[in-house]
Structures are given as C-alpha cells and as structure tokens.
N, C-alpha and C positions, 0 to 999 in steps of 0.2 A: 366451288361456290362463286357467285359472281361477287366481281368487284365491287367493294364499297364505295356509293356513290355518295356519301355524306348526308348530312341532315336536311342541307339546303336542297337538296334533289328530292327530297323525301315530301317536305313542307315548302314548296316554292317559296313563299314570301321566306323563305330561311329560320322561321320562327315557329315554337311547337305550337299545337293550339291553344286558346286560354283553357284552363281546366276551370269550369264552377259545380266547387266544392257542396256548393248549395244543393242541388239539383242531382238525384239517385241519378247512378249510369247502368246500364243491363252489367257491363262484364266486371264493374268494382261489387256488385249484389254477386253473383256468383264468386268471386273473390272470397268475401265476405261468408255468404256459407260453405264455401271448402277452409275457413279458417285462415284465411289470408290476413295478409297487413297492406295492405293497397288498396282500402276503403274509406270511407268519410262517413260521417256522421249521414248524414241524407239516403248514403246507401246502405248503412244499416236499420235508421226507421224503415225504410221503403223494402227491405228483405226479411226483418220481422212482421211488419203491416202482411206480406206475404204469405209468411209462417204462417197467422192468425187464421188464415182464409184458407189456408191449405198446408196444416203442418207435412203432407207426405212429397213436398218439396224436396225436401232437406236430402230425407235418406238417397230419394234419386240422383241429387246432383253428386251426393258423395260415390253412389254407385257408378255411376258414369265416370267419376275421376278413377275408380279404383280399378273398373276394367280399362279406361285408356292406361294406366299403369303395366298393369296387367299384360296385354295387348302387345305394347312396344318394347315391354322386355320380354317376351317371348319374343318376338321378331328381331330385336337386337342380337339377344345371344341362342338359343336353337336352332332360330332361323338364318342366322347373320346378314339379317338384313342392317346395311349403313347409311342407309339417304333417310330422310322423313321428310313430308310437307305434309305441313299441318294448316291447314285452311280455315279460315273465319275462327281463330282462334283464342282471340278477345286477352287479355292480361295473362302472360307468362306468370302464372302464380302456382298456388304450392302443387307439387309432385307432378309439373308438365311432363310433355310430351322429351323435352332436353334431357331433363333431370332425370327420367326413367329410358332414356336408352343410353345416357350416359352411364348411368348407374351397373350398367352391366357392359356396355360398350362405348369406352372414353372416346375413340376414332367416326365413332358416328356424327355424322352429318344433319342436322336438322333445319329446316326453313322453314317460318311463321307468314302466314299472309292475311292480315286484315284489310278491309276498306274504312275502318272506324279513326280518324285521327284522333280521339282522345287515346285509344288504344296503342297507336304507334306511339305517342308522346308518352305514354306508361314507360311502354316494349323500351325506349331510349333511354329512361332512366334506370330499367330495373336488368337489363342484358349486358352491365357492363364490365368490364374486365376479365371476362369471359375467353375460352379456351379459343375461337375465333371457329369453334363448328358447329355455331349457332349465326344464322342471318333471320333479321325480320324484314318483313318485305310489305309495303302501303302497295295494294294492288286490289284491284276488285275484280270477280272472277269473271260475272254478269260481264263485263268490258272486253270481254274473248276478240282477237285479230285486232283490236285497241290499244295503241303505246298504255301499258301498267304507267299507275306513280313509279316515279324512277327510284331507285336507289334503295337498297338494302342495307339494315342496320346489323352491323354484326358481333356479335360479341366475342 
C-alpha cells in the first residue's frame, strides 16, 4: 500500500471541505437507502421525494450492495483474490467492499478512489482506527498520465 501522505496532501488548503448539511449529496441518499447512518436530514427528504417517483429504486440499490457482497467474498475466499480497488466509490457505508472481503479475508488489501471531496471528508472520519488494509485515495480517474490528488488515507 502506498505511504500515507496525510490529510493536508489530500485537501491542499490542509482542511476537509465544509459539509452543508442543508443540501441532499448523491452518496449520503445512497447511504441512506442501504440503511446507513452518515446521512442528514436533506438526504433523506431528497431519497424519499425519490422513493415517491420511483419506489423500484430501493430494491436495486439493495441489490447492487448484496451482489458486491457477494462478488468480493467469493474473490476473497475461492478465489483468494487480496488487493481490491474500488473506484468512484462514494461513502464507505454498510457492508462495503473492506468489510466483505475482510469478512472472509482479514489480510486483504482494499483501496477506495473518489474524486468527490465531500466523500473523502466522509472516508476520513468514518476509516478510522482500522486494521491499516484499507487506504482511501482523492484521485480522479478521467486525470489518467496526471499527478492524482496526493495522499491516501488509511485505515
């Protein structure tokens, strides 16, 4: 895993972004319907307002978590596959991509990359004290042969 380059690499000015609470975010509504707790009031009107318009939201987003579940613990332990990079991956929230290949494989390796800084400023507070085989990384992919944001946060 690469070295951690600390916060202030991550967010130049050395400070996370402001979060406004006010204001639904796409990955705190997903959050929210896989039954998370790293949502706000704004992204639960804004992901029931959703609901209304399209209750067959719901079941998909659940189903998408359950086959990445699914998915990385077969590759974890059948496969023994030990690296992951999980791309555009929005809030480390319930049963990620760590937590299920940890779950069958503690020694596995996992690496998050968003380009969303409300997202890494989540990833900072909620990746901590963690077994150190989890790194999140501020990088956008679109930026290919481009220095990435620097510095991986690791848990």
């Amino acid at each position: 895993m690469a070295g951690s380059g600390g916060w202030a690499e991550i967010i130049p000015e050395g400070e996370p972004p402001e979060i406004d609470v006010t204001v639904a975010h796409p990955a705190r509504i997903y959050d929210y319907w896989l039954g998370g707790k790293n949502n706000f009031a704004a992204d639960r009107e804004a992901a029931e307002a959703t609901l209304a318009v399209n209750p067959y939201i719901l079941p998909g987003v659940r189903a998408n978590r359950a086959f990445l579940a699914s998915a990385v613990g077969f590759l974890a332990g059948e496969a023994g596959i030990r690296q992951f990079l999980d791309v555009g991956t929005g809030l480390p929230t319930e049963n990620n991509t760590h937590e299920a290949a940890h779950s069958v494989a503690p020694d596995a390796r996992v690496v998050y990359v968003d380009n969303d800084p409300i997202v890494i400023a989540h990833a900072r507070a909620l990746l901590t004290g963690g077994s150190g085989m989890t790194d999140y990384v501020y990088a956008d992919l679109r930026q290919q042969g481009r220095k990435p944001h620097a510095g991986p946060f690791r848990s």
